[in-house]
N, C-alpha and C positions, 0 to 999 in steps of 0.2 A: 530422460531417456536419450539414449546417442541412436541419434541418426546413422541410416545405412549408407552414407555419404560418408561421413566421420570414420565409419568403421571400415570402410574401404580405403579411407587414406589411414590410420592407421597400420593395416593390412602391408600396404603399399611400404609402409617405414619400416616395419617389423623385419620387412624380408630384402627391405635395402634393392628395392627394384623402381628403375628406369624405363619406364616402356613408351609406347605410343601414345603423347599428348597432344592435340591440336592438329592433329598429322605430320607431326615431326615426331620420328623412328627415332630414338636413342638406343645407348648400348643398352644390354639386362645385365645387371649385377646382379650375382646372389651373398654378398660379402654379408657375415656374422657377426656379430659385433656380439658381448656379454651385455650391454645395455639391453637388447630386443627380448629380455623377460621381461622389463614392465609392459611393453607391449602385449606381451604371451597373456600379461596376467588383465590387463586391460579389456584385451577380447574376449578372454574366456569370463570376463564381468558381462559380457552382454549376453549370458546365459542364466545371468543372475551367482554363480559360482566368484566364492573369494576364495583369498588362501585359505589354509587350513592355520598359518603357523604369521603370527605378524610380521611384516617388513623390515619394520625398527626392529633388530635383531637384539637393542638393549635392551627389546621390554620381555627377554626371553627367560630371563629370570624369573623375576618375577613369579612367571605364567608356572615353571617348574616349579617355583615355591608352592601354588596352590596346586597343583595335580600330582606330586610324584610325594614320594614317603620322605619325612627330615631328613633321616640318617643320609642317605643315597646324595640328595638335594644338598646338605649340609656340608659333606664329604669334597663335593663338584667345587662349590662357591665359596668353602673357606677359605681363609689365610692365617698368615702367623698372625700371632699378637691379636690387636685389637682393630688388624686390616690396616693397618695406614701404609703402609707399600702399595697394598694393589690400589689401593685410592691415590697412591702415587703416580704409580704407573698412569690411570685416566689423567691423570691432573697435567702428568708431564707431554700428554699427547693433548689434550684438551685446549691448555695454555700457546702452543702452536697455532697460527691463524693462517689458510692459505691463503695465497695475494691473487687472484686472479688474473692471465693475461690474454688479450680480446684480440680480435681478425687474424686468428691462425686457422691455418687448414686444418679439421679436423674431423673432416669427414671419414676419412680413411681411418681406421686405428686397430694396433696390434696391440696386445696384453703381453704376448711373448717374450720369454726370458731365458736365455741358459745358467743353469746354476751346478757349480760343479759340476759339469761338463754334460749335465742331461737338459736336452731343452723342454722347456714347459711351459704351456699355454698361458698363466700365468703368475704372478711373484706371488706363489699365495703355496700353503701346504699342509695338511692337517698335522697340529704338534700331537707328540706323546702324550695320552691322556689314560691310566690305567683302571683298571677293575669299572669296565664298561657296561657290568651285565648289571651291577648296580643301576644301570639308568633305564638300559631293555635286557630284554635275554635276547636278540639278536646280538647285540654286544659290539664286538672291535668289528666281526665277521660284515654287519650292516654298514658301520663307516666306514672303514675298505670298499665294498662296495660301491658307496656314494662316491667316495674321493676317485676311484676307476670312471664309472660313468661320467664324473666330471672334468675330467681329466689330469687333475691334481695329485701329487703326491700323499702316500698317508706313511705317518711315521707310526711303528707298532711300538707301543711302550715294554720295555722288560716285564713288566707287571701287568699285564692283560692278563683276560680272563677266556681268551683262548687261545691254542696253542700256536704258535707262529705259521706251520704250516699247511694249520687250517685257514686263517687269514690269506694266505701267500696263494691257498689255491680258490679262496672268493675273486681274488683280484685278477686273476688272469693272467696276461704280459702285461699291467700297468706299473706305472713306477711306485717302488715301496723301498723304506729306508727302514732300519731297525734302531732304534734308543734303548741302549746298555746301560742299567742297573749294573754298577762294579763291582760283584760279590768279591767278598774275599776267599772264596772257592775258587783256585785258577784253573783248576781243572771243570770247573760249574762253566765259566767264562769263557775259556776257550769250546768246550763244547755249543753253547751258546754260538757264538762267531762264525763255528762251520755249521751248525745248521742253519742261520741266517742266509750265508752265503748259498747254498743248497738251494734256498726255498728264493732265491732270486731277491734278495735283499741288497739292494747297489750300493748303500751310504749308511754309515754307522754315525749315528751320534750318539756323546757319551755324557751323559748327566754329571756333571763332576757339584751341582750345589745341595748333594741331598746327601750325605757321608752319615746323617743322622735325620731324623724326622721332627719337625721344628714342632716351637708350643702353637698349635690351633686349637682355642676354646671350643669353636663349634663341634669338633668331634670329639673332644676331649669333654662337655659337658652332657652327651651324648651316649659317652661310653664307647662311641662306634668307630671301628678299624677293619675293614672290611679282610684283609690279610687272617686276622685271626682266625676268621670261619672257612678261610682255604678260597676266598676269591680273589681275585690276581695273581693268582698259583700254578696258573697251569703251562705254564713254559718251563716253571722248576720241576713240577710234577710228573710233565713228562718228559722230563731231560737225563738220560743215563746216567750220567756223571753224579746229579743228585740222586740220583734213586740207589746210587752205587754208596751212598754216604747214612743210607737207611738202613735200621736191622729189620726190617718189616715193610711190606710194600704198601704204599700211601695207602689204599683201600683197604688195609689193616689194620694201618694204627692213622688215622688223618691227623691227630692231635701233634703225634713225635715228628709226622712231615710237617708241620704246621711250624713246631719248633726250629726245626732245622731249616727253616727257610729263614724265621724270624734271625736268627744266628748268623746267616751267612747276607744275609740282602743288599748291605750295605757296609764300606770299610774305613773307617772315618782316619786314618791311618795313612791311604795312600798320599803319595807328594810325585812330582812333577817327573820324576826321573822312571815313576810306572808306566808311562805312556808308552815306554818304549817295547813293552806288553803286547798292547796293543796292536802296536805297529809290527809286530814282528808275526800276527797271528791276523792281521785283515789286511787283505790286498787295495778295497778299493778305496775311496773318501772316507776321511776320518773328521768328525766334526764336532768340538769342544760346546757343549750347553749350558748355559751357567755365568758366562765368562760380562764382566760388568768396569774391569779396570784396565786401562789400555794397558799397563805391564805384566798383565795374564795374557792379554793377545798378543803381544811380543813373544812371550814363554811359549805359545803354542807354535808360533812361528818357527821356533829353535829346536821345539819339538818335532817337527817334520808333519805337523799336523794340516790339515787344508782348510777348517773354516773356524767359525765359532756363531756361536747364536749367542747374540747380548739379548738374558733372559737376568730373572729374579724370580722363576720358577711361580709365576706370576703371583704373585705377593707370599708363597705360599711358606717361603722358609727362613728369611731373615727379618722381622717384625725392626721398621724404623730403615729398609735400606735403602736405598735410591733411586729413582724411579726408572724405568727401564729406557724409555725415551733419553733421558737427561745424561744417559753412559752412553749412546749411542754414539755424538759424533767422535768422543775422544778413543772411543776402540774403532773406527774407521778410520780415522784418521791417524793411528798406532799399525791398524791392519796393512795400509797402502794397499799393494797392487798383488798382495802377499797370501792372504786367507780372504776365502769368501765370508762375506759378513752378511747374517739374517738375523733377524728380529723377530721377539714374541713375547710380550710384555702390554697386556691391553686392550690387545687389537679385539675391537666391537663394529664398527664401520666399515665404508668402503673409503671414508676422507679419512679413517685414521692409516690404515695402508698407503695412500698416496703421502703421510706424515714420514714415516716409517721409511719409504723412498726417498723422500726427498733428503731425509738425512743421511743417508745413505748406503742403506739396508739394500741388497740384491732381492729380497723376498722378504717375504714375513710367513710366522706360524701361530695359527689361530687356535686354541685348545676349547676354553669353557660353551664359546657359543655353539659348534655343533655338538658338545655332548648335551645340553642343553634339547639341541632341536633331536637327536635321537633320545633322549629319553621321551620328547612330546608328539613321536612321528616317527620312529627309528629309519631305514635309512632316507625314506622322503623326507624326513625332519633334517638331517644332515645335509641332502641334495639341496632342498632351502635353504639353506644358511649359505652355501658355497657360493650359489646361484645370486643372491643377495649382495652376497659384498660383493663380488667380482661384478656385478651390475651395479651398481652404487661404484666402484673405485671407476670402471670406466665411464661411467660417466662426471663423476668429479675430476679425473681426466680431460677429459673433453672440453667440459665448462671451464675449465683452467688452462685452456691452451694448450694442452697436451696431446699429442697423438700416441703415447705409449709411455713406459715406465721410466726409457733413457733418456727422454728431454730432463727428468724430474729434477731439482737440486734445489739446496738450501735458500737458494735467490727466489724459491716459489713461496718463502714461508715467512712470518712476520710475528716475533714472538710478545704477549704479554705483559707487560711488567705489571706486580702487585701495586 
């Protein structure tokens, strides 16, 4: 049992207060820190109350294995081939060892980061993760949610399963970025782009590693393609331009909309000189997804582009590629001082984030584990995940000498050899 002494000085940590000890007056701090959830979660233990959803965010798998349907589960967790990418991706953040360094001040600590020109609390963002109702029927609408009240970014994938500006108005004024699907409909696209912009969508990123949908056994032994049945449709579904390209209106014929989406979704065709598409039809940050070889992040540079995410679409589309970590420092170091550089390849922890920094990612974007926690909690399930790493990365911070993400670099890290 914990003593009402223990739980008073807990109390006392949580809330980062300084008071009258011994009769010596100190200041009162009420300073926040992301770590003060294990505290949150430590006292509400002396109620007897645990989470609902476990800590180790890796064991969140799993737990969706045994409670949610294959297809759905199967859809979330595959990859190409026989998975050896995404088991790359762990292996290349895994093999990274942090080096810890001791008697730095680090009582004080900020998470804060600006990225492409929006500040945010911390290097952290929900990536594009589509046809969400598969996991709840709250859907994108609940992890929007979650990512608002956390104060995090949520990126809406082209392929949601609901319509953008219903998302746009779960969120509020929080920060949301839009991820483009590149139909080869340019009138689809550009429609797309101005209602993004509309619905208050500040940052465009553009998927450029899916031109095609790669071999994944698990949906493919399965059967299951959730698109077929008209879910992750509802941004084309409701978009005039497509409905302008139907002889019948979706709730007519849902099969011939089903078609015409399968047809246009993606252009395996386009090459570098399309961007200029792009750029001529969105005003604000344009951001390259996909990107893994520092002479694509050169090309984007030429392109007039602003960042690029070193992804591998987390193992999902090229079976045998490289692991996401292991392209990071040479497209950083290709990037310079030139494109913002984020990461999403991985990331399960709060020490693989501070990985992901130290090489020299601005941020990173998390996708599987809160669809994970919304399908087992929907958006409380996502608010834990958020809450988890960014408590876990400040405090592998902290115990690392760190007082925030700009001390972080390569000098923190110690790699492996087989």
């Amino acid at each position: 049992m914990v003593s009402a002494e223990t739980g008073h000085g807990l109390q006392r940590e949580r809330h980062g207060l300084d008071g009258e000890i011994k009769g010596e007056r100190r200041d009162v701090r009420m300073t926040k820190h992301w770590a003060d959830f294990q505290y949150e979660i430590y006292l509400n233990g002396m109620t007897g109350a645990v989470p609902r959803l476990p800590t180790d965010l890796t064991r969140l798998e799993e737990l969706a294995e045994q409670r949610l349907e294959p297809g759905p589960v199967g859809y979330v967790a595959g990859s190409a081939g026989n998975g050896s990418t995404a088991r790359a991706n762990r292996a290349a953040l895994e093999r990274r060892r942090i080096v810890p360094r001791m008697l730095r001040d680090v009582h004080e600590r900020d998470l804060s980061v600006e990225v492409l020109g929006r500040p945010l609390p911390a290097p952290l963002a929900l990536a594009p993760v589509g046809v969400l109702s598969i996991m709840h029927p709250d859907a994108e609408s609940a992890a929007a949610r979650a990512a608002a009240a956390q104060g995090v970014p949520y990126i809406l994938s082209s392929a949601s399963s609901t319509p953008m500006e219903q998302v746009a108005e779960a969120m509020g004024d929080a920060e949301r970025w839009f991820q483009l699907y590149w139909a080869k409909d340019r009138e689809v696209t550009k429609s797309f782009l101005n209602r993004a912009k509309a619905a208050g969508f500040s940052t465009l990123f553009v998927t450029l590693d899916t031109p095609l949908l790669a071999w994944r056994p698990r949906d493919l032994d399965q059967a299951y393609l959730p698109f077929l049945h008209g879910i992750g449709t509802a941004n084309y579904f409701s978009d005039p331009a497509f409905q302008a390209g139907l002889a019948k209106p979706v709730d007519e014929d849902p099969n011939a909309a089903v078609m015409h989406f399968v047809g246009m979704f993606a252009d395996p065709a386009k090459t570098w000189p399309d961007l200029e598409f792009l750029r001529e039809n969105w005003d604000g940050p344009i951001v390259l997804k996909g990107i893994l070889h520092p002479d694509d992040a050169r090309r984007a540079v030429t392109a007039g582009m602003d960042g690029v995410v070193v992804s591998n679409h987390g193992g999902r589309q090229v079976a045998g590629s490289v692991g996401a970590a292991d392209a990071l420092p040479r497209v950083v170091e290709a990037a310079g001082d030139r494109l913002t550089v984020l990461f999403d390849g991985g990331i399960r922890t709060g020490d693989d984030i501070f990985k992901a920094l130290a090489l020299g990612a601005e941020a990173v974007l998390v996708g599987r584990p809160y669809a994970y926690g919304l399908g087992l909690d929907g958006q409380a399930g996502v608010e834990h995940v958020i809450r988890c790493l960014l408590a876990e990365l400040d405090l592998t911070l902290a115990l690392s000498g760190h007082a925030g993400p700009a001390t972080v670099s390569t000098d923190d890290l110690a790699e492996e050899t087989v």
